[in-house]
C-alpha positions in Angstrom: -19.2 -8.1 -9.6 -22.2 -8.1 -6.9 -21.8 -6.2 -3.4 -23.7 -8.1 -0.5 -23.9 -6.1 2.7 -23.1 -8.4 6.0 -23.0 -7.6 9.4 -21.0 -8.6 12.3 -21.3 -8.3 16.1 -18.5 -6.2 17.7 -17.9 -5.0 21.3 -16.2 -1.2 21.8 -13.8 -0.9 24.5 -11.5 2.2 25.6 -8.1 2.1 27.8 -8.1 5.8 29.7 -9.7 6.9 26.2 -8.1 5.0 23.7 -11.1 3.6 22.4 -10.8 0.4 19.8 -14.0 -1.9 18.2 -13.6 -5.3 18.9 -14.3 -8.4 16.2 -13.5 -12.0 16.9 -11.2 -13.4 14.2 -13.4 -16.3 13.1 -15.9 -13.5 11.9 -15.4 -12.9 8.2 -13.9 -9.4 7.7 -12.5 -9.9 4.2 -11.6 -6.0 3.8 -10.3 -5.2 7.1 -8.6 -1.8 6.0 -11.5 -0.6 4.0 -13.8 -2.2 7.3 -11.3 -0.3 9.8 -11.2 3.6 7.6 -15.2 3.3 7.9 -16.0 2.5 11.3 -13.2 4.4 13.1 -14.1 7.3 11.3 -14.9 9.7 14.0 -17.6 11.7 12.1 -19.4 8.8 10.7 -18.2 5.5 12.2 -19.8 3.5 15.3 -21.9 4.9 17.8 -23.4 3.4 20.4 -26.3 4.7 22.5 -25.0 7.5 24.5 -21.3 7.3 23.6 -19.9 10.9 23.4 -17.3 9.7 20.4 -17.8 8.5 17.1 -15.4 6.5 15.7 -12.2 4.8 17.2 -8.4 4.9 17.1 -8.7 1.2 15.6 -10.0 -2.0 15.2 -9.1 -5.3 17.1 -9.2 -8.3 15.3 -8.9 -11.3 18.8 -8.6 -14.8 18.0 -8.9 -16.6 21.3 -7.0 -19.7 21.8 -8.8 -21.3 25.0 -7.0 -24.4 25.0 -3.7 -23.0 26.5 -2.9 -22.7 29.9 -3.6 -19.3 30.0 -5.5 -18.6 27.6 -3.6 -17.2 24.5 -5.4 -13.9 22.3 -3.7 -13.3 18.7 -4.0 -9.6 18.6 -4.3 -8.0 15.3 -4.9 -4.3 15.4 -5.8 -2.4 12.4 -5.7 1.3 12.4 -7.8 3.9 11.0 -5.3 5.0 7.8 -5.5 0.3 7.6 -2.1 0.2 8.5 -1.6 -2.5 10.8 0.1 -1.9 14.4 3.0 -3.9 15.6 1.8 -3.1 19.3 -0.9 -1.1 21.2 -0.7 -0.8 25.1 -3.6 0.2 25.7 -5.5 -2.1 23.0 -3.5 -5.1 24.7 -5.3 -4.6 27.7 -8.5 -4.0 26.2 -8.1 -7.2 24.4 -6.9 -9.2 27.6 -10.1 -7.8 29.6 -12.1 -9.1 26.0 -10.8 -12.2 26.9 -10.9 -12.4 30.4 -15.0 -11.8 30.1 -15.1 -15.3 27.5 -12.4 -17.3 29.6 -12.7 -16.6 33.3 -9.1 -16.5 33.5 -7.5 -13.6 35.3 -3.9 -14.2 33.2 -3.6 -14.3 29.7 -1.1 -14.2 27.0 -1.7 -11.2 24.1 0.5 -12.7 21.1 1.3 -9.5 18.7 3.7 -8.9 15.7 6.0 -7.3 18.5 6.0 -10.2 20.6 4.0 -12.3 23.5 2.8 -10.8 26.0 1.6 -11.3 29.6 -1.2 -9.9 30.6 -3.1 -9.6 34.6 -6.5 -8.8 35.0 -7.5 -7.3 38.2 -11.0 -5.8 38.1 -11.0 -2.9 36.0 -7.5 -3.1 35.9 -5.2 -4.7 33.4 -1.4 -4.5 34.0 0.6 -6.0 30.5 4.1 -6.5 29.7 5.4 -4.5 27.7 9.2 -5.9 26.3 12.2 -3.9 27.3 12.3 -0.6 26.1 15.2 0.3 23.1 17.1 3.1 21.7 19.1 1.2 19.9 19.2 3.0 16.2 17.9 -1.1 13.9 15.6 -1.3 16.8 13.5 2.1 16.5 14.1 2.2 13.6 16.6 5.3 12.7 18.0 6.1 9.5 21.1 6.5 11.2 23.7 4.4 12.9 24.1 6.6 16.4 21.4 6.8 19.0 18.6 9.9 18.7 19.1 11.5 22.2 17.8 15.1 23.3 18.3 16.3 19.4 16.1 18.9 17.6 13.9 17.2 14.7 11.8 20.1 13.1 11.8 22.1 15.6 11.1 19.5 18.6 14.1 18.4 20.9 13.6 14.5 20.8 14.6 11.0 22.1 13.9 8.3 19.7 12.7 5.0 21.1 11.1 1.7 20.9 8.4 0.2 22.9 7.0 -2.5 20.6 6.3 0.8 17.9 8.5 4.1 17.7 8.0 6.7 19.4 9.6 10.5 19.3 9.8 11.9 23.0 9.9 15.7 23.9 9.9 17.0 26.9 8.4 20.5 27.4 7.9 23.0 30.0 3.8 22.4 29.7 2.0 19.7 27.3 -0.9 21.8 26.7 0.8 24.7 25.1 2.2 22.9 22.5 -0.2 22.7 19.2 0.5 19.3 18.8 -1.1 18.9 15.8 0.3 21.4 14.1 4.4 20.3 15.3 3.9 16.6 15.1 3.2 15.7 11.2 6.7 17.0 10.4 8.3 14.7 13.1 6.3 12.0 12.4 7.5 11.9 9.0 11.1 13.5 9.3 13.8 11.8 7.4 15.6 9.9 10.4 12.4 7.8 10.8 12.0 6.0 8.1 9.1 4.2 9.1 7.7 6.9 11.0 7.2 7.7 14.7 4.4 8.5 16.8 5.3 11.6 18.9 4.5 12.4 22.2 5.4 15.4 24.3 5.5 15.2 28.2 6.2 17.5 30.6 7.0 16.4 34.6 5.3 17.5 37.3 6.4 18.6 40.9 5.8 15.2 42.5 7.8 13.4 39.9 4.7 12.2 37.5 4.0 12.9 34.3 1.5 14.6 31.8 1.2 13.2 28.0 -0.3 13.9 24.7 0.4 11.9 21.7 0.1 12.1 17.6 0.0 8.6 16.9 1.0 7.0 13.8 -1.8 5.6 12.0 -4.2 7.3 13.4 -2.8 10.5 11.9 -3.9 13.1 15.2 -3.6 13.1 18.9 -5.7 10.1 20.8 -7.1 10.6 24.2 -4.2 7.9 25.4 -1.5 6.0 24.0 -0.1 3.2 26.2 3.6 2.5 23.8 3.8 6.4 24.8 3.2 6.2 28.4 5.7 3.7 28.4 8.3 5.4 26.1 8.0 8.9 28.2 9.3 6.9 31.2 12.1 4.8 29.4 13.2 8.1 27.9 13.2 9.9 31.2 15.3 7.8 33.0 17.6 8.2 29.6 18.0 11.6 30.1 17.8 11.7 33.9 14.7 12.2 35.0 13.7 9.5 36.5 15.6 7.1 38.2 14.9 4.0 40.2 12.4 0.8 39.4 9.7 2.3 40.9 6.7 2.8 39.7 5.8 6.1 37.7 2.3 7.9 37.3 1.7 8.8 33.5 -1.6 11.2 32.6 -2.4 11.3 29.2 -5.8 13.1 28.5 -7.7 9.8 29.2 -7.0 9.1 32.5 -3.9 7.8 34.3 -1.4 5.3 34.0 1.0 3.2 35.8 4.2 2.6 34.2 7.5 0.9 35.2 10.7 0.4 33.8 13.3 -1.5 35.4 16.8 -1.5 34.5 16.7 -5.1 33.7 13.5 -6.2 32.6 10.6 -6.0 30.4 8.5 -2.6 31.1 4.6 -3.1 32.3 1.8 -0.7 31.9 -0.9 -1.0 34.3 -4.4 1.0 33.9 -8.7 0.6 33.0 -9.8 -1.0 30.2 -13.5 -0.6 29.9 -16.1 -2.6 28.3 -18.3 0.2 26.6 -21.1 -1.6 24.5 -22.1 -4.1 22.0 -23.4 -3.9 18.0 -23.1 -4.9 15.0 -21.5 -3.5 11.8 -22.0 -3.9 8.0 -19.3 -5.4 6.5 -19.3 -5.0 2.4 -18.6 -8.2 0.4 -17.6 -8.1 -2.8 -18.6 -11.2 -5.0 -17.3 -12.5 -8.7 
């Protein structure tokens, strides 16, 4: 077996942090867990000139269909551990501003393995549907047949939820005394969740808002934002009383802020930046008979 080394342009983009490379689908990527564990890598993966952060909380893989009306992106997003996501917020809207640069179009349709999903781009600014928020127990998914509501899980008090991926949601007196990365392994990987969970802790502020730090799933560690989390914290307020109303709720992870809704009957959106970073290119190993 030979190893030829390719290379591939890529773009970097970040939503409030949450920073993803960017590959069009028709390039070849034949290893895209191996390609994903390298370049996120935040010691050794990409860099671009003056970028404070190596590495990335995933790749993108965007095949752009131009001949709908809009235009339609297939959104694949592998993550650094080369699982591969159901659904990323914040990558969603990274990948509808990707598109939005190639198309001209200011609507698009992000098509994910959690479902379609509409996407507005206004400037900097990229508000995407989300899907309606669940607690139901096959939805999250629970090892359990009753609903996960306000219960301690190793030694977090948690609502379990879905919001394309699942998501563990703990609200505290203040976010950043918690050592999130020393609580959130054991949640992550508690019993009841048999797939796992991502698991976010939130804690409200006088004005009704929210703060929000994540351990995502996948990643394995806390990211600077996590849009399925910003979402989930307000679906799971208005669960436990909170929050009430349609209107729309202010949600700041580390990254930046976002602006999430959740009606009582309808799908969720999450509206926020999504920023065009830089351009490269990448080696991509190929391994040949």
């Amino acid at each position: 077996m030979s190893v030829l080394h390719e290379r591939v342009p890529v773009a970097k983009y970040h939503g409030t942090g949450n920073d993803f490379i960017v590959v069009d689908a028709d390039e070849s990527v034949p290893d895209r867990p191996a390609f994903a564990s390298a370049h996120c890598n935040r010691e050794s993966g990409i860099d671009g000139d003056g970028s404070e952060r190596r590495g990335a909380d995933g790749v993108l893989f965007l095949a752009l269909e131009g001949r709908y009306s809009p235009p339609r992106v297939v959104m694949t997003l592998v993550q650094p551990d080369g699982s591969v996501a159901a659904m990323c917020g914040n990558g969603a809207r990274c990948a509808a501003a990707w598109a939005a640069e190639r198309t001209g179009s200011d609507e698009l349709m992000i098509d994910t393995p959690a479902g379609t999903r509409h996407a507005v781009v206004e400037d900097d600014r990229v508000t995407i549907e989300m899907g309606a928020p669940s607690f139901r127990p096959r939805d999250v998914p629970l090892a359990r047949e009753e609903e996960l509501v306000e219960e301690e899980i190793e030694g977090l008090t948690v609502t379990a939820l879905n919001t394309g991926v699942p998501h563990a949601i703990a609200f505290v007196d203040d976010v950043d005394a918690v050592a999130l990365e020393s609580v959130a392994p054991a949640v992550r990987h508690a019993d009841v969740f048999p797939d796992g969970a991502n698991v976010t802790v939130a804690s409200q502020n006088d004005d009704g808002s929210f703060r929000q730090r994540t351990f995502e799933r996948g990643v394995e560690g806390e990211t600077q934002s996590c849009g399925t989390g910003a979402v989930a914290v307000v679906a799971a307020a208005k669960r436990v009383g909170l929050v009430d109303g349609d209107d729309p709720v202010t949600v700041s992870p580390p990254g930046g802020e976002l602006e999430i809704t959740v009606p009582d009957d309808g799908p969720a959106t999450l509206t926020g930046p999504a920023e065009h970073e830089f351009e490269t290119e990448l080696d991509v190993t190929v391994r040949t008979p």
